[in-house]
C-alpha positions as protocol buffer text, in pm:
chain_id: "A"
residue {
  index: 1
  type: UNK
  ca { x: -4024 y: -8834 z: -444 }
}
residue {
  index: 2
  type: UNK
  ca { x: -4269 y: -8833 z: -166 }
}
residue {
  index: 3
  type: UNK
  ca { x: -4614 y: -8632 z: -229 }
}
residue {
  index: 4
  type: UNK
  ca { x: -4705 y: -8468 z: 100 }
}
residue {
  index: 5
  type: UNK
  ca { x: -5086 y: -8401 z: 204 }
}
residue {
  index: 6
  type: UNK
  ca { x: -5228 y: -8099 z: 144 }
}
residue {
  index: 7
  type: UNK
  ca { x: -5300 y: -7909 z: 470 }
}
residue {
  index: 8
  type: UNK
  ca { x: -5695 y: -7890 z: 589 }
}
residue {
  index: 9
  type: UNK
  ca { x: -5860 y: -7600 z: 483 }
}
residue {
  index: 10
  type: UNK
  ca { x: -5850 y: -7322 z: 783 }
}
residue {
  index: 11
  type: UNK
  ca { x: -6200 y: -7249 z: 905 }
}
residue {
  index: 12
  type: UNK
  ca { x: -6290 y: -6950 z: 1172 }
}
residue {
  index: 13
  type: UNK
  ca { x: -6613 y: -6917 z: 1303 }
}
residue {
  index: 14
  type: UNK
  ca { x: -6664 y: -6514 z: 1327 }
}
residue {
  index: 15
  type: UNK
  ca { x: -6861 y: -6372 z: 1612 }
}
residue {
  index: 16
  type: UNK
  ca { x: -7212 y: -6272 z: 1485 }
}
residue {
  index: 17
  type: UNK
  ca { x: -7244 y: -5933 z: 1461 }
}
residue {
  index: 18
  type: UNK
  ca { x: -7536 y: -5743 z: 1649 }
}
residue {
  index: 19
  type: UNK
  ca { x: -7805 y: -5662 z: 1447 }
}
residue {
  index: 20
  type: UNK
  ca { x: -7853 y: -5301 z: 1612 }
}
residue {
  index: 21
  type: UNK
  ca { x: -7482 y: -5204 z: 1531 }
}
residue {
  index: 22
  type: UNK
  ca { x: -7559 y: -5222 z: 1144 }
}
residue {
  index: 23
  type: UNK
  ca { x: -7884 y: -5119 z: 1114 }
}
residue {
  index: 24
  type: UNK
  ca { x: -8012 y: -4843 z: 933 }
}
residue {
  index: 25
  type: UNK
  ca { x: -8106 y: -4513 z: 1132 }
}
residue {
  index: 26
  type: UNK
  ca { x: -8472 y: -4450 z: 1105 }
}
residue {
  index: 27
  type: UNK
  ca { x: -8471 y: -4106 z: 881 }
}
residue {
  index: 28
  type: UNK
  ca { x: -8638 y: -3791 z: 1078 }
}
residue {
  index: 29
  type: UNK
  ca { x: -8883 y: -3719 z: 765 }
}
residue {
  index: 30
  type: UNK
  ca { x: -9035 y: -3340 z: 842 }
}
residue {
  index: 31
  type: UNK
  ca { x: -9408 y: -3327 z: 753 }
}
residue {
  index: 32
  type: UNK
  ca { x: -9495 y: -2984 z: 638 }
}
residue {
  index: 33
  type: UNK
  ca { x: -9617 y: -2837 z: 931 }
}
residue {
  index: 34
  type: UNK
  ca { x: -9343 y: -2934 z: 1164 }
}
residue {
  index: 35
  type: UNK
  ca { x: -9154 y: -2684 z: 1413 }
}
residue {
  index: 36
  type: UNK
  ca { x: -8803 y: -2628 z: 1273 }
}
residue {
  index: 37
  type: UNK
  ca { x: -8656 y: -2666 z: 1627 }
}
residue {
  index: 38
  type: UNK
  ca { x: -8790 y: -3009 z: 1668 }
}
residue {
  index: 39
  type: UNK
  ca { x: -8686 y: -3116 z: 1296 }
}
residue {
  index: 40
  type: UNK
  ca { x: -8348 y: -2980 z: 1398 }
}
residue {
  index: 41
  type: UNK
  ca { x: -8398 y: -3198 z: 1720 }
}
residue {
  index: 42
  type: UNK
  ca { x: -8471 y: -3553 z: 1548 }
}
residue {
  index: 43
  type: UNK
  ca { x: -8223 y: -3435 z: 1318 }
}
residue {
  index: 44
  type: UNK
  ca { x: -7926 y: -3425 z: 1585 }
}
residue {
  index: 45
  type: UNK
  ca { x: -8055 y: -3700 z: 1754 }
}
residue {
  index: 46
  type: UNK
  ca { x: -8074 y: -3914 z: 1414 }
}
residue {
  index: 47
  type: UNK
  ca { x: -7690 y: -3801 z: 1420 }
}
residue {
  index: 48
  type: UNK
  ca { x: -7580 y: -3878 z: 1738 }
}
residue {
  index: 49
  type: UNK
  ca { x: -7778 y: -4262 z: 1714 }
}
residue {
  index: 50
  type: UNK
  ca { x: -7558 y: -4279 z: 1410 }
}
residue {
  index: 51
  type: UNK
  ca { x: -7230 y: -4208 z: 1531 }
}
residue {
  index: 52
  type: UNK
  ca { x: -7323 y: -4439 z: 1837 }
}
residue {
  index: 53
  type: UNK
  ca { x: -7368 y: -4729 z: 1576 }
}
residue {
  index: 54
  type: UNK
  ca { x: -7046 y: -4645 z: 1363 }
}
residue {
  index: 55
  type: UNK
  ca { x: -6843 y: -4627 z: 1683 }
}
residue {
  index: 56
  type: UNK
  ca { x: -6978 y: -4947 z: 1806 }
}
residue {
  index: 57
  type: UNK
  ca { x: -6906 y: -5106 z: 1476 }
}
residue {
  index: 58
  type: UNK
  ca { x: -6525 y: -4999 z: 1479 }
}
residue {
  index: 59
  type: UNK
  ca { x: -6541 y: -5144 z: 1881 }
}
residue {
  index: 60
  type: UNK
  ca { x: -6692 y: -5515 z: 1717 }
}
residue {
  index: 61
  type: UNK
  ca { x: -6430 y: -5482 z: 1414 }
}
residue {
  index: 62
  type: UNK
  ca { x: -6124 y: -5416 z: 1644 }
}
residue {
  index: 63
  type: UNK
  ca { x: -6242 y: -5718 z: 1866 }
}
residue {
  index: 64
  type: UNK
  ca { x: -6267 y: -5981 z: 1542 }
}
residue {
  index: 65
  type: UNK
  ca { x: -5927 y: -5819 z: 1431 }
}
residue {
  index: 66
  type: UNK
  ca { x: -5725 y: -5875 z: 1772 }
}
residue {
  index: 67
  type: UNK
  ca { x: -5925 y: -6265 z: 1793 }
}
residue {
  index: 68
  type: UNK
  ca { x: -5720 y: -6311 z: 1451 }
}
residue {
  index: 69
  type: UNK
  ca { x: -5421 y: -6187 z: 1617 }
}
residue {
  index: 70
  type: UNK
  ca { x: -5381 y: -5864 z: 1408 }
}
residue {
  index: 71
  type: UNK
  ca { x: -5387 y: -5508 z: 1548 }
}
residue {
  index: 72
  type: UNK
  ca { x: -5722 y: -5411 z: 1689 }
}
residue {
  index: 73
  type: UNK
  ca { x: -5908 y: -5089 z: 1591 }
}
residue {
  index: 74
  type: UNK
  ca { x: -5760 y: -4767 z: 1720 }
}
């Protein structure tokens, strides 16, 4: 009986991802005297900086997936 080697270990080097996808959205604190149209302002643009950052993260994710071969992100 012949022993066979074991096979290397695989090794990937992942792409780094970008440090402004997965940060954290500052918060749009209200201070007691604030106009509630410009709270509601920060507010949706708090939002909109956060659905930027999940969208981009699903773009980066889909790219690593398809580098591996696999179905990207839809």
């Amino acid at each position: 009986m012949r022993i066979q080697p074991l096979p290397a270990p695989l090794h990937r080097e992942l792409p780094i991802a970008l440090a402004q996808i997965f940060a954290p959205v500052p918060d749009p604190s209200a201070k007691p005297n604030d106009d509630a149209r410009e709270r509601l302002a920060r507010t949706r643009d708090a939002l909109k900086q956060a659905s930027g950052r999940i969208e981009a993260g699903r773009a980066w994710y889909g790219g690593v997936r398809q580098s591996y071969g696999g179905e990207g992100a839809k």
